[in-house]
DOTI-534571 format. One record per residue: x, y negated, z of N, C-alpha, C in turn; chain; residue number from 1; residue in one letter. Coordinates in pm, 1 decimal. Layout:
N
<n_px = X	n_py = Y	n_pz = Z	ca_px = X	ca_py = Y	ca_pz = Z	c_px = X	c_py = Y	c_pz = Z	chaine = A	num = NUM	residu = a>
...
//
This chain:
125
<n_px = 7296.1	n_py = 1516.6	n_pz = 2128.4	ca_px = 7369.3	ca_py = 1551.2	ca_pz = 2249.7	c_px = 7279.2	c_py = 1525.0	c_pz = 2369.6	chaine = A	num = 1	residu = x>
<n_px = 7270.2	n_py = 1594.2	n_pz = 2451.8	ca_px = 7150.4	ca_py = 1578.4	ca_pz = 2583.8	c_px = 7241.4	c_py = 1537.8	c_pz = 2674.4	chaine = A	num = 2	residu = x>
<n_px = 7198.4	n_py = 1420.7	n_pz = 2753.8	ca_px = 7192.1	ca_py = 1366.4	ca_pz = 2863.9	c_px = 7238.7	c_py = 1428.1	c_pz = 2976.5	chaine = A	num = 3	residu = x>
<n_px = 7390.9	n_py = 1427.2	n_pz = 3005.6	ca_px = 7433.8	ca_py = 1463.3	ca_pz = 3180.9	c_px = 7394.7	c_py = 1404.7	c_pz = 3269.2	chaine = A	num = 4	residu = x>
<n_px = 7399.7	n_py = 1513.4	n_pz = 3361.1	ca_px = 7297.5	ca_py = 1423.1	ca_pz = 3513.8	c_px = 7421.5	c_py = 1422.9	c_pz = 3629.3	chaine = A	num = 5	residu = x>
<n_px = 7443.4	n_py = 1390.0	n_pz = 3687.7	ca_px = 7548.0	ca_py = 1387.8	ca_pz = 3789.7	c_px = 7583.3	c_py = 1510.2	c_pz = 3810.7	chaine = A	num = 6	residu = x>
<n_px = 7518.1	n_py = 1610.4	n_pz = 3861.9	ca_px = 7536.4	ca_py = 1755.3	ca_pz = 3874.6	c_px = 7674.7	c_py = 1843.9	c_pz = 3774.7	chaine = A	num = 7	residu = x>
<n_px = 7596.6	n_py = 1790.1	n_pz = 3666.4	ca_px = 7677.8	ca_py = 1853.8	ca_pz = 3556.2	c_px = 7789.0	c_py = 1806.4	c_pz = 3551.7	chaine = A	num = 8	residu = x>
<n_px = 7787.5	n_py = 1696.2	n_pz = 3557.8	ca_px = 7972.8	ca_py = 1645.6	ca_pz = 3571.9	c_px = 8030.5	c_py = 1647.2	c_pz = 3700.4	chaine = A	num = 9	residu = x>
<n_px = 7986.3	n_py = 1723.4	n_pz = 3798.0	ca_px = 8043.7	ca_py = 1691.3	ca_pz = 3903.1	c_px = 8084.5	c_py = 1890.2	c_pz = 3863.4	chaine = A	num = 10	residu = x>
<n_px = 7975.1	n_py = 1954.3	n_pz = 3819.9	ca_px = 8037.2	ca_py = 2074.7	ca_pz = 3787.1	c_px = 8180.2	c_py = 2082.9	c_pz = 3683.1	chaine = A	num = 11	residu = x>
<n_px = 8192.0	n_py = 2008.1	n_pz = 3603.3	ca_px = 8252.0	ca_py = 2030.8	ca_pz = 3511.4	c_px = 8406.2	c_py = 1921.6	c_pz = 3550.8	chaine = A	num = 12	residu = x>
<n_px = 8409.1	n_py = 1865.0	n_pz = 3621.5	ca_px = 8531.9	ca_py = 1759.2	ca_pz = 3733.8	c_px = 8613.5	c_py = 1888.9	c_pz = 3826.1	chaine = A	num = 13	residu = x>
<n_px = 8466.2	n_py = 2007.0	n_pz = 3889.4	ca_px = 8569.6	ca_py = 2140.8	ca_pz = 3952.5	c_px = 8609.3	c_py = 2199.9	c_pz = 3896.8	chaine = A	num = 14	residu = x>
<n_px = 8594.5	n_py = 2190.3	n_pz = 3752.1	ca_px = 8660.7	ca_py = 2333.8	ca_pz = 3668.7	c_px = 8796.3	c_py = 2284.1	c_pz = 3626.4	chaine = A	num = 15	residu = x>
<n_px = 8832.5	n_py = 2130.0	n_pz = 3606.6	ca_px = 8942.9	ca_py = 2098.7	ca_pz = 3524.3	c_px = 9041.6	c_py = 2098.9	c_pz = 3660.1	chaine = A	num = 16	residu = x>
<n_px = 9144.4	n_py = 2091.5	n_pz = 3561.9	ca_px = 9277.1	ca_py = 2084.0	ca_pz = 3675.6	c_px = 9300.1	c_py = 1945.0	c_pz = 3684.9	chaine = A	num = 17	residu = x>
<n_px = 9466.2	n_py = 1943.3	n_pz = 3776.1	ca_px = 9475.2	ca_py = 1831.2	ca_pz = 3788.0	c_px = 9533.9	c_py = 1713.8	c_pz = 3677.7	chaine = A	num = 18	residu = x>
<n_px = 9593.8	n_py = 1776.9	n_pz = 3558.6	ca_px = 9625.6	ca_py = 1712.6	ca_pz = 3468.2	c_px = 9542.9	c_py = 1667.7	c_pz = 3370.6	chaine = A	num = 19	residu = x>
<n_px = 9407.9	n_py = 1738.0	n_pz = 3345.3	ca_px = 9287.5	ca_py = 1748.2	ca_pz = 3308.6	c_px = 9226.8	c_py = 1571.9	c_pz = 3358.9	chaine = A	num = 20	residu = x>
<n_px = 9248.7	n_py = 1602.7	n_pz = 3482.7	ca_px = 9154.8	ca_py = 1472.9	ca_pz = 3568.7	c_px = 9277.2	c_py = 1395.0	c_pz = 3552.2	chaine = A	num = 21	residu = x>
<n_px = 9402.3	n_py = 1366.4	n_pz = 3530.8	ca_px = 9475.7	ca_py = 1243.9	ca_pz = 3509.9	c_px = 9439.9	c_py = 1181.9	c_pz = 3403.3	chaine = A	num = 22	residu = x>
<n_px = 9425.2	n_py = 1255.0	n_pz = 3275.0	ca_px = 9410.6	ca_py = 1218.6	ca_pz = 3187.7	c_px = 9242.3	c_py = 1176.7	c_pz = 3145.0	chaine = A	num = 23	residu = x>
<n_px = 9139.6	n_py = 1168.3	n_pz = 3218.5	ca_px = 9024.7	ca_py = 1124.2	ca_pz = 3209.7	c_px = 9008.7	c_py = 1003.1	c_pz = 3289.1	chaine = A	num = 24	residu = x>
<n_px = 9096.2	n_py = 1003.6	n_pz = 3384.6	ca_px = 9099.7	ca_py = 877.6	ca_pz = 3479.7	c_px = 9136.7	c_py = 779.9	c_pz = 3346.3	chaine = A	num = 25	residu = x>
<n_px = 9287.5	n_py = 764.8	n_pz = 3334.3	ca_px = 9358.7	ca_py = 710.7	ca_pz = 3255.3	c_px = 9283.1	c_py = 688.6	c_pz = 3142.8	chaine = A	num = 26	residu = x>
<n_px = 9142.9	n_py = 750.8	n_pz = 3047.3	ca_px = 9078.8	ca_py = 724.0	ca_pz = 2947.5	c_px = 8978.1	c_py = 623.4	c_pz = 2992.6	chaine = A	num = 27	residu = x>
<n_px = 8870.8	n_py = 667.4	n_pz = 3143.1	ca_px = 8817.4	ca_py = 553.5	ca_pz = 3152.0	c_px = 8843.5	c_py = 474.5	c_pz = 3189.4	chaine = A	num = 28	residu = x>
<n_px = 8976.3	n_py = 425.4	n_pz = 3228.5	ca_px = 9023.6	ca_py = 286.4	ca_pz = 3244.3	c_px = 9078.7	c_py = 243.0	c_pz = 3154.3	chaine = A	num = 29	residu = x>
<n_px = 9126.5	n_py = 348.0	n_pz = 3021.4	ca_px = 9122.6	ca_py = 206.1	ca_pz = 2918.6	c_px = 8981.8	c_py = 224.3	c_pz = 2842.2	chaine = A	num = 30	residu = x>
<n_px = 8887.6	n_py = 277.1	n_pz = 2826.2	ca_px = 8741.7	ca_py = 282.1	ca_pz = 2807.9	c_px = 8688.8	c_py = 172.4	c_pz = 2855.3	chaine = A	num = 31	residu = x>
<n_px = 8705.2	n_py = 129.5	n_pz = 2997.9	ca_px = 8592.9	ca_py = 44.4	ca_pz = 3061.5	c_px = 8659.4	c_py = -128.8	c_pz = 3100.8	chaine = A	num = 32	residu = x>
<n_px = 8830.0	n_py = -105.1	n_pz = 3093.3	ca_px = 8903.2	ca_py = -225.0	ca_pz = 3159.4	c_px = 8930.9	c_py = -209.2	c_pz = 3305.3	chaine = A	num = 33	residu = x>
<n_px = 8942.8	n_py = -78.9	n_pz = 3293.2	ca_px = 8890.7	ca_py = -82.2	ca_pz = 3514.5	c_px = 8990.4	c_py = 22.6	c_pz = 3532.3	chaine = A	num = 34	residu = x>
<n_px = 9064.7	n_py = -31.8	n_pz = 3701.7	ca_px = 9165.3	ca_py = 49.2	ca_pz = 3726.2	c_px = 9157.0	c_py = 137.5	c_pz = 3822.4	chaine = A	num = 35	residu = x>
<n_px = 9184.6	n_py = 263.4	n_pz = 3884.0	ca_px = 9157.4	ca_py = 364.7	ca_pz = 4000.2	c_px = 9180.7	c_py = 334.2	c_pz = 4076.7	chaine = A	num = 36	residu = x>
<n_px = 9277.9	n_py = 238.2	n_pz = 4089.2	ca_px = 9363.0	ca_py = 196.6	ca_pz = 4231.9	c_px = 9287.6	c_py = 205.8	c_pz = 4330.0	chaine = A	num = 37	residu = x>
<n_px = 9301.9	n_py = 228.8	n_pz = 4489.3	ca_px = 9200.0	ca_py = 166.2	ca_pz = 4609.2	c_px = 9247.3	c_py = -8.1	c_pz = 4619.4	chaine = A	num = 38	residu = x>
<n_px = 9096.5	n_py = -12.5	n_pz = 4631.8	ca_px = 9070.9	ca_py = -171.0	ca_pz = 4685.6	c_px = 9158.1	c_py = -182.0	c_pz = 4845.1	chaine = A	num = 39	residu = x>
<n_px = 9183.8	n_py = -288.8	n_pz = 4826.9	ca_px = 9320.9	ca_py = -352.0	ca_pz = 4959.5	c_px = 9205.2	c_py = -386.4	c_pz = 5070.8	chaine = A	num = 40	residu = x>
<n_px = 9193.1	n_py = -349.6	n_pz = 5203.2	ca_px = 9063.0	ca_py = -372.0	ca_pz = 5334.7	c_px = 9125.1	c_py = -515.6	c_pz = 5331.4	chaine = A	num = 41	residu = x>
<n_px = 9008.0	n_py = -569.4	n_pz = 5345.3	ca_px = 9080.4	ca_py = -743.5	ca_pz = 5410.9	c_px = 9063.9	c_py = -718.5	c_pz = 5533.0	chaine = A	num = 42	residu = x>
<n_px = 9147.8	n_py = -750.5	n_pz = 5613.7	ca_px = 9119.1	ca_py = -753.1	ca_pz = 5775.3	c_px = 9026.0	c_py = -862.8	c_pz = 5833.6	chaine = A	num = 43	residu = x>
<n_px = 9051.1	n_py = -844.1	n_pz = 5942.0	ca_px = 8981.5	ca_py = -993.8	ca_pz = 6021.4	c_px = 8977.1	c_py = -1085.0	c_pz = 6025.4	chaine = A	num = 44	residu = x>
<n_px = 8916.3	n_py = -1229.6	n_pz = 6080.6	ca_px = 8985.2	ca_py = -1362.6	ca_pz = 6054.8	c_px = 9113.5	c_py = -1375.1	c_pz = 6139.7	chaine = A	num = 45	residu = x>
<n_px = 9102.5	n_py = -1304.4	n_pz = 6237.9	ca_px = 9249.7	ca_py = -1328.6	ca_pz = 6360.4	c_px = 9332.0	c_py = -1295.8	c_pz = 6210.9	chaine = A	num = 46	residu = x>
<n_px = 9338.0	n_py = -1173.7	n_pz = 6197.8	ca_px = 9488.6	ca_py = -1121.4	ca_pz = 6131.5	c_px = 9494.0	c_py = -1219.8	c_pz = 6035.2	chaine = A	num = 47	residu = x>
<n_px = 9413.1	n_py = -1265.0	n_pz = 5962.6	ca_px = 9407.5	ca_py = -1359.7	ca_pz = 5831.0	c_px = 9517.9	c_py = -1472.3	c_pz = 5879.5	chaine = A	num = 48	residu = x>
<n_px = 9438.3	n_py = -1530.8	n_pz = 5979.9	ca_px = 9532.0	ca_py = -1667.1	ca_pz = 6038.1	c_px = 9634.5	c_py = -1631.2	c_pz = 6096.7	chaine = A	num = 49	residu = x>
<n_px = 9678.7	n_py = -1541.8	n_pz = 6111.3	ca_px = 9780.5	ca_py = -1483.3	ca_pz = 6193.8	c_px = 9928.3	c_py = -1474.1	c_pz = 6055.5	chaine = A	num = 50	residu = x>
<n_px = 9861.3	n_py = -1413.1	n_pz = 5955.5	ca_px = 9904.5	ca_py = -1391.4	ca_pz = 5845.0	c_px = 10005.5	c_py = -1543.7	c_pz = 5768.5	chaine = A	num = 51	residu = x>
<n_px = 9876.5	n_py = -1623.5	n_pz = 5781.0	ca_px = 9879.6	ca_py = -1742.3	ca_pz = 5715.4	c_px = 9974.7	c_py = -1813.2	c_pz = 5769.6	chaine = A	num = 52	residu = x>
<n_px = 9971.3	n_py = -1845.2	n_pz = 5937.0	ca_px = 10068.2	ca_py = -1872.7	ca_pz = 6011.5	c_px = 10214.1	c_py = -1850.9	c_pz = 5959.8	chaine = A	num = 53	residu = x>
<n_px = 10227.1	n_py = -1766.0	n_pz = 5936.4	ca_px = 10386.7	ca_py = -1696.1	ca_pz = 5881.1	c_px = 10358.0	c_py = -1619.0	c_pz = 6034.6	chaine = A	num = 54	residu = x>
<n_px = 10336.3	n_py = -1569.3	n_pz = 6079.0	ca_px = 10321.2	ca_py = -1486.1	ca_pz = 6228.5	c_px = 10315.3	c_py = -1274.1	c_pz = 6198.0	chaine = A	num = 55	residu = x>
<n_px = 10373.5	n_py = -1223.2	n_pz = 6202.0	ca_px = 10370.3	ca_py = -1093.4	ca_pz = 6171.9	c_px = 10277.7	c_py = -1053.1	c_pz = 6234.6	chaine = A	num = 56	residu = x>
<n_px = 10196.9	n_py = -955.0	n_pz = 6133.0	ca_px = 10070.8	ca_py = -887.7	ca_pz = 6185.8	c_px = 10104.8	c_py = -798.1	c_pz = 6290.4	chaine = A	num = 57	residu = x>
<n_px = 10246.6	n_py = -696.3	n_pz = 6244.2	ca_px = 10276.1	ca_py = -562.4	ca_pz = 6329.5	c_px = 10380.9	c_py = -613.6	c_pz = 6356.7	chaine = A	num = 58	residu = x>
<n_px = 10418.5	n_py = -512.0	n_pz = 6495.5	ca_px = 10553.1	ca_py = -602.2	ca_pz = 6565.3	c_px = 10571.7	c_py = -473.2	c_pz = 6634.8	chaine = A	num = 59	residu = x>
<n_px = 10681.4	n_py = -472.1	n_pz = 6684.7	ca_px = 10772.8	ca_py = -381.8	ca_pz = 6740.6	c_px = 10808.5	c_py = -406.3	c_pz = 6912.3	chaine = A	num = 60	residu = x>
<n_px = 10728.8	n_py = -346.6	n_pz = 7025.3	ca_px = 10763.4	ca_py = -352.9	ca_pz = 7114.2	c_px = 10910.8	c_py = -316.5	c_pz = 7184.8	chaine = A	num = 61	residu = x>
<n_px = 10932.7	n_py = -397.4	n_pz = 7217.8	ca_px = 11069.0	ca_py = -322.6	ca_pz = 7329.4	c_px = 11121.7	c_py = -360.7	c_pz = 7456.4	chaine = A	num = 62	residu = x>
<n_px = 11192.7	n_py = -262.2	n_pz = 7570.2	ca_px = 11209.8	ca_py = -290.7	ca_pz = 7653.7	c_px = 11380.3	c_py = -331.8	c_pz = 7671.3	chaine = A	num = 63	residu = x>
<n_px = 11388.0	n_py = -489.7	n_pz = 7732.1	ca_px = 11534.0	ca_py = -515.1	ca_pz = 7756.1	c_px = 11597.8	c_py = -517.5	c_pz = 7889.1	chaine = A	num = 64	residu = x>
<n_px = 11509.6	n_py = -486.7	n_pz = 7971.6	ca_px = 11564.5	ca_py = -470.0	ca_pz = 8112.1	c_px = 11452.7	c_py = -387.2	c_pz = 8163.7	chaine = A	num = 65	residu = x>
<n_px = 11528.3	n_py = -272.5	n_pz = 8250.8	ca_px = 11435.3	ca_py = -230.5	ca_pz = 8346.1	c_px = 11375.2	c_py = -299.0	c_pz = 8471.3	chaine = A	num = 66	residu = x>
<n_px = 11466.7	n_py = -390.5	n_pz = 8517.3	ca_px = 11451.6	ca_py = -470.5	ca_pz = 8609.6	c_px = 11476.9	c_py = -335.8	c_pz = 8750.0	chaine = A	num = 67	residu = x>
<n_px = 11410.6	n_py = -367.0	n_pz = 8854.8	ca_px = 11447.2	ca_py = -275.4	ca_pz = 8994.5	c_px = 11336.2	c_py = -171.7	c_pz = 8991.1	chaine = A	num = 68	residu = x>
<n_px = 11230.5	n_py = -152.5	n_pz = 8923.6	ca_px = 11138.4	ca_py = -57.7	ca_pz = 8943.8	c_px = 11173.9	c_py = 58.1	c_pz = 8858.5	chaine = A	num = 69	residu = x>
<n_px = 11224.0	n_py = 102.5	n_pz = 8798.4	ca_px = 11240.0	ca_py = 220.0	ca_pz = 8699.5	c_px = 11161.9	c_py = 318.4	c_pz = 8740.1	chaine = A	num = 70	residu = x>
<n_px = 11081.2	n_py = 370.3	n_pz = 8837.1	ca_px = 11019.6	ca_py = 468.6	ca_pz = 8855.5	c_px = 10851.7	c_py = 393.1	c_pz = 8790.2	chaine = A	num = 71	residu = x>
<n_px = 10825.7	n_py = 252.1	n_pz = 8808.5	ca_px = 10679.0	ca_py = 227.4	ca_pz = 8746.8	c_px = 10720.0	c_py = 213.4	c_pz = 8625.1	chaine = A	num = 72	residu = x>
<n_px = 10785.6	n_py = 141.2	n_pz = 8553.7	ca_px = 10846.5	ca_py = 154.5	ca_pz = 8417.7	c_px = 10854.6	c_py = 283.1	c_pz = 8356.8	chaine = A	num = 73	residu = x>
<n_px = 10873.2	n_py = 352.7	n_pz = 8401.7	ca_px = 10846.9	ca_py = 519.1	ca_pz = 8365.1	c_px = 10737.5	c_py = 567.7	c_pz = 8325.5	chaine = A	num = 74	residu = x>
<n_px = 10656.3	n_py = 542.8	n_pz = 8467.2	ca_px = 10514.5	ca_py = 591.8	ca_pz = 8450.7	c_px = 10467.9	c_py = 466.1	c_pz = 8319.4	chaine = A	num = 75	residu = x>
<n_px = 10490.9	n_py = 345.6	n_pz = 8310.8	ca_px = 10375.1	ca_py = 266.5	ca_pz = 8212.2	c_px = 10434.4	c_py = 351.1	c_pz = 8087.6	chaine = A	num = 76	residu = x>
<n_px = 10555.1	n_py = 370.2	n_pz = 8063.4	ca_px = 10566.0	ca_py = 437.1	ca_pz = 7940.6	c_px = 10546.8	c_py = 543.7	c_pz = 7858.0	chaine = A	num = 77	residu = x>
<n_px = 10547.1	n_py = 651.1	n_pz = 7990.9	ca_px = 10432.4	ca_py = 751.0	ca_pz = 7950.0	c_px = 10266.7	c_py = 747.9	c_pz = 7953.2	chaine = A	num = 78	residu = x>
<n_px = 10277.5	n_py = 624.6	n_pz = 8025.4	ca_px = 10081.9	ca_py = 612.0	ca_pz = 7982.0	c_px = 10064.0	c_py = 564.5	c_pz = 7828.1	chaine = A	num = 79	residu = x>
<n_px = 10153.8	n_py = 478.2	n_pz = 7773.4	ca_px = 10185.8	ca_py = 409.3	ca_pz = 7645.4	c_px = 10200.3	c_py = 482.3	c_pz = 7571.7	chaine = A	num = 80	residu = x>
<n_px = 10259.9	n_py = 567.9	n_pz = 7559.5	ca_px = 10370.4	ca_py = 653.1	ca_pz = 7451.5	c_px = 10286.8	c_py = 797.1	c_pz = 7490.7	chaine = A	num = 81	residu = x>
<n_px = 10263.7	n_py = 848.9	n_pz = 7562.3	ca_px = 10219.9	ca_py = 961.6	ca_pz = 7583.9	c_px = 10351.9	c_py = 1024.7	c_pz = 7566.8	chaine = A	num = 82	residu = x>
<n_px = 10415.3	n_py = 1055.5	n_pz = 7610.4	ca_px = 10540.7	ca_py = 1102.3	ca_pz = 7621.3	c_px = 10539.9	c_py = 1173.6	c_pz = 7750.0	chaine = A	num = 83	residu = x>
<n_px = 10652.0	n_py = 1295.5	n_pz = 7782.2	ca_px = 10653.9	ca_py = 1393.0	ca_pz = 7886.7	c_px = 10748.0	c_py = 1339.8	c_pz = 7970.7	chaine = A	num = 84	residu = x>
<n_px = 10789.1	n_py = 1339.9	n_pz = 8107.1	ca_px = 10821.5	ca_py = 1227.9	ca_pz = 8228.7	c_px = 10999.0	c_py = 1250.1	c_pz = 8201.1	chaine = A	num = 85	residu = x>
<n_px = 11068.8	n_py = 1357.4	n_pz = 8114.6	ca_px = 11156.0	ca_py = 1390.9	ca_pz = 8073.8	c_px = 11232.4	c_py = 1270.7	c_pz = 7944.8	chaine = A	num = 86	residu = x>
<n_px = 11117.0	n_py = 1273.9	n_pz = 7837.7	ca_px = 11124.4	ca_py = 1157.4	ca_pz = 7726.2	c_px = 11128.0	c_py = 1042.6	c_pz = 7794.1	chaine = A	num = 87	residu = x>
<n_px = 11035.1	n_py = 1027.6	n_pz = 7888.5	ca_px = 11015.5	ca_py = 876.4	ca_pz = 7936.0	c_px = 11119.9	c_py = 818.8	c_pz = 8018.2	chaine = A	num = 88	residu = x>
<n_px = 11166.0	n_py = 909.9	n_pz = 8082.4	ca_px = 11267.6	ca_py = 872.1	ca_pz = 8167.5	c_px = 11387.8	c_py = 834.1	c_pz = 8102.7	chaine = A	num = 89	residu = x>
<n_px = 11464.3	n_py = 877.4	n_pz = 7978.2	ca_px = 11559.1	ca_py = 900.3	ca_pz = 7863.1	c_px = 11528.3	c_py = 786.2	c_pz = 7735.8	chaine = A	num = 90	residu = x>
<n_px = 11396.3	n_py = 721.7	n_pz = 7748.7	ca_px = 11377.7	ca_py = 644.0	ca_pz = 7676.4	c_px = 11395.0	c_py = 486.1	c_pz = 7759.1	chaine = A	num = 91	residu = x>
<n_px = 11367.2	n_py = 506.6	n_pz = 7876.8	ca_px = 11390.7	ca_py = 360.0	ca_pz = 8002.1	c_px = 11533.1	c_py = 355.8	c_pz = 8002.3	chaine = A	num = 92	residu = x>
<n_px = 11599.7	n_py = 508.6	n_pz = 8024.4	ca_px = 11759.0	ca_py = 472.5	ca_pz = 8040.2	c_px = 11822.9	c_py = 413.2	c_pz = 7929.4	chaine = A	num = 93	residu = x>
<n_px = 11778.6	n_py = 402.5	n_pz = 7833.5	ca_px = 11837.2	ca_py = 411.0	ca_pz = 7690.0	c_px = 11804.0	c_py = 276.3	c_pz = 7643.5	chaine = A	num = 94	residu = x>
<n_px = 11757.7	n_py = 169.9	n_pz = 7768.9	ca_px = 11767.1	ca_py = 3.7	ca_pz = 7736.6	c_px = 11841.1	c_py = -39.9	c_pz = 7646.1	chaine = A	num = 95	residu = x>
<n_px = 11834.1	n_py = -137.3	n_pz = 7558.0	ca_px = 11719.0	ca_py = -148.5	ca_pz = 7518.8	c_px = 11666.2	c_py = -58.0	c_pz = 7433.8	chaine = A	num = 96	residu = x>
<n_px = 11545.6	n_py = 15.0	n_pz = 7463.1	ca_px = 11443.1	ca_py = 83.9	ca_pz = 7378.4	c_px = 11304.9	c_py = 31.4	c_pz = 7303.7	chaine = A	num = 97	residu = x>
<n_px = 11333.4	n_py = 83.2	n_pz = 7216.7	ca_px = 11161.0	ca_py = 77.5	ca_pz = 7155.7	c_px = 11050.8	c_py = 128.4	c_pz = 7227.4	chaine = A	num = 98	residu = x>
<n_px = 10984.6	n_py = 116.4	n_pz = 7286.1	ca_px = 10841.8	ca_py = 174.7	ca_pz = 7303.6	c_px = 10728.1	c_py = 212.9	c_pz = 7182.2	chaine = A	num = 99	residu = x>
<n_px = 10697.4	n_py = 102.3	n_pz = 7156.8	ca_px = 10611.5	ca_py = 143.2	ca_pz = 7009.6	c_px = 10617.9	c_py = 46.7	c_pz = 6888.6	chaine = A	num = 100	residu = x>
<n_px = 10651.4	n_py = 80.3	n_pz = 6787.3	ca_px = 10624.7	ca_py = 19.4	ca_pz = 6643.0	c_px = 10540.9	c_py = -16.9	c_pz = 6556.4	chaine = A	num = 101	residu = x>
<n_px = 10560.0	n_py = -100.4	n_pz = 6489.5	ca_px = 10524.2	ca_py = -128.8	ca_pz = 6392.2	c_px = 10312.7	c_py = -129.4	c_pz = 6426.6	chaine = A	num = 102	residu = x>
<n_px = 10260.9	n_py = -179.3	n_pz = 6515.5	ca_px = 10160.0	ca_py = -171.2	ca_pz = 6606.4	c_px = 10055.1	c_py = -363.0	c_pz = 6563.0	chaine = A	num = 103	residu = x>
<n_px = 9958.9	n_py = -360.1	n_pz = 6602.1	ca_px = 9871.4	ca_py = -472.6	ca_pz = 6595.8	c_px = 9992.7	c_py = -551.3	c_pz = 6677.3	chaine = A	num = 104	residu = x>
<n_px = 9964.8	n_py = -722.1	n_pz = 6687.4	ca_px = 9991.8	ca_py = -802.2	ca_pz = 6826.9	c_px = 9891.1	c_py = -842.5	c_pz = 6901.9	chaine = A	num = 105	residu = x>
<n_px = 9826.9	n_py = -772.4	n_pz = 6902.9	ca_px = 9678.1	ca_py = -736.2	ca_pz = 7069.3	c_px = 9744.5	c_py = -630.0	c_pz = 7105.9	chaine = A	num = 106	residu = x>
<n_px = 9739.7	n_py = -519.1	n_pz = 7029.7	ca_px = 9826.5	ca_py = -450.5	ca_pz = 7120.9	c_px = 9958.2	c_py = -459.9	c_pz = 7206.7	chaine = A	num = 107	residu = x>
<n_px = 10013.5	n_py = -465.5	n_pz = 7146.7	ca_px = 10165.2	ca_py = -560.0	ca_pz = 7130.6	c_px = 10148.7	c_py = -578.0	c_pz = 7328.8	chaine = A	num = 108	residu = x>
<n_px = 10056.7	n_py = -710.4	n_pz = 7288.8	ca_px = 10060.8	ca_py = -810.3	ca_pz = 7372.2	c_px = 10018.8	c_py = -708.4	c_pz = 7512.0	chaine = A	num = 109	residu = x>
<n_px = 9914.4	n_py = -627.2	n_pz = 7509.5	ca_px = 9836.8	ca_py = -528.2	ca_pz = 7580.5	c_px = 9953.1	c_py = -502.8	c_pz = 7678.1	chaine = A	num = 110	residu = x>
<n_px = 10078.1	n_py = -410.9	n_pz = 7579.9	ca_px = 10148.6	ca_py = -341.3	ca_pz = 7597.2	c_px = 10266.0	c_py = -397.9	c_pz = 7695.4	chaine = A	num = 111	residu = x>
<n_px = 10293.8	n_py = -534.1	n_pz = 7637.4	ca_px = 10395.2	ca_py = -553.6	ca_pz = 7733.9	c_px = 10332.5	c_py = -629.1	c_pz = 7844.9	chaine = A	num = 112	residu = x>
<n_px = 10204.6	n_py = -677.0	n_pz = 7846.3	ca_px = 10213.0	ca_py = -686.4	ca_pz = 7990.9	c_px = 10214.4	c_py = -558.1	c_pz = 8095.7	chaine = A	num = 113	residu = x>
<n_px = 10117.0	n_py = -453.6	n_pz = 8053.4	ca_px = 10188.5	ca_py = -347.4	ca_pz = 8166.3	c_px = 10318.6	c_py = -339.5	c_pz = 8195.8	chaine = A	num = 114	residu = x>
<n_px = 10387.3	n_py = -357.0	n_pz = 8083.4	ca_px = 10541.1	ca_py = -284.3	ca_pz = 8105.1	c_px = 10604.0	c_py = -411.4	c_pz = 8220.5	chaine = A	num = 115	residu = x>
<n_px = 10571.8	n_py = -533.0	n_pz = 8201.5	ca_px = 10607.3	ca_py = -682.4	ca_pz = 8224.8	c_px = 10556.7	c_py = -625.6	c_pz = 8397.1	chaine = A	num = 116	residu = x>
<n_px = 10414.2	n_py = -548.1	n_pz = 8417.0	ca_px = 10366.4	ca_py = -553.6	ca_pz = 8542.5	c_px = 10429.8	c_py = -432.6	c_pz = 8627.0	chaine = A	num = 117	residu = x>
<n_px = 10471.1	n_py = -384.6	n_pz = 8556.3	ca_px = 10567.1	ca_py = -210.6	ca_pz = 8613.9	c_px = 10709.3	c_py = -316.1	c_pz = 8639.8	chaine = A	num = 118	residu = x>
<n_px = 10762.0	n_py = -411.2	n_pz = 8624.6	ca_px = 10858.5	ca_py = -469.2	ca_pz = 8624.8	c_px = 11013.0	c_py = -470.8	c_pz = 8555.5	chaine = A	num = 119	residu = x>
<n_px = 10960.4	n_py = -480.5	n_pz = 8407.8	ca_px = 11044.2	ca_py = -426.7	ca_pz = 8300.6	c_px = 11062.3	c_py = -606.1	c_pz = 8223.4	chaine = A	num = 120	residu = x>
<n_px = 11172.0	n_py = -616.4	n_pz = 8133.3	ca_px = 11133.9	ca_py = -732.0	ca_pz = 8076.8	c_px = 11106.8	c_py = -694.5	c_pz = 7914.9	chaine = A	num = 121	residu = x>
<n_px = 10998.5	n_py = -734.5	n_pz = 7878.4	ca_px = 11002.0	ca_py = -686.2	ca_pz = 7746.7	c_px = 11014.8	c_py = -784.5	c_pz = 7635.0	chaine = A	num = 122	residu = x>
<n_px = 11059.4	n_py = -765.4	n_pz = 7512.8	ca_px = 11048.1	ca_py = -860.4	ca_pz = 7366.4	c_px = 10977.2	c_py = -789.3	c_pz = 7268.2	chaine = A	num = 123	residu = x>
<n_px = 10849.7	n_py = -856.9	n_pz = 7230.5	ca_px = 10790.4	ca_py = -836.7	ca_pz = 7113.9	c_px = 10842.9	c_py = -947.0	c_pz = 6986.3	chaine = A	num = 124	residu = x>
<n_px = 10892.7	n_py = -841.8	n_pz = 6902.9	ca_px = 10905.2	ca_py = -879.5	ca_pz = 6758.2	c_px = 10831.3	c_py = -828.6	c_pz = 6603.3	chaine = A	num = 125	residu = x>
//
């Protein structure tokens, strides 16, 4: 039997379908002991200790008072959200609102101080 070179199996990987390639995955992992899965990114040391803490990595911005400015509260939320001055306006009235989800807490934090400096009160959870 002669010797494949990468080429050749990379030719012969486009010809099969996809049930073809399930079932070769599934052989060399019980062939070799080794699984397809993707490897999990470790993050940073912040998020690590952040983690460890019991402290949630992602958190959920929101606004609980507009306070007296609603016209800068507007504008920070369409700089935030990218949202049209229509959404933004419908999303301030609609206290308490979400702004953004499920997000870093640098951002988080980023986030509500503008909103905090437009004169809104915000809670990150």
């Amino acid at each position: 039997m002669a010797k494949l070179n990468k080429d050749d199996v990379i030719a012969s990987l486009k010809e099969m379908t996809i049930l073809e390639l399930n079932e070769l995955i599934e052989a060399i992992e019980e062939e070799f002991g080794v699984s397809a899965a993707a490897p999990v990114a470790v993050a940073g040391a912040g998020a690590d200790e952040g983690a460890a803490a019991g402290e949630p990595t992602e958190v959920t911005v929101t606004i609980t008072d507009v306070g007296g400015s609603k016209v800068n509260v507007i504008k920070a939320v369409r700089e935030i959200t990218g949202l049209g001055l229509l959404e933004a306006k419908q999303k301030v009235e609609a206290t308490p609102a979400v702004v953004k989800e499920n997000i870093p807490t640098a951002e988080a934090e980023e986030i509500k101080a503008k909103l905090t400096e437009a004169g809104a009160a915000v809670e990150v959870k």
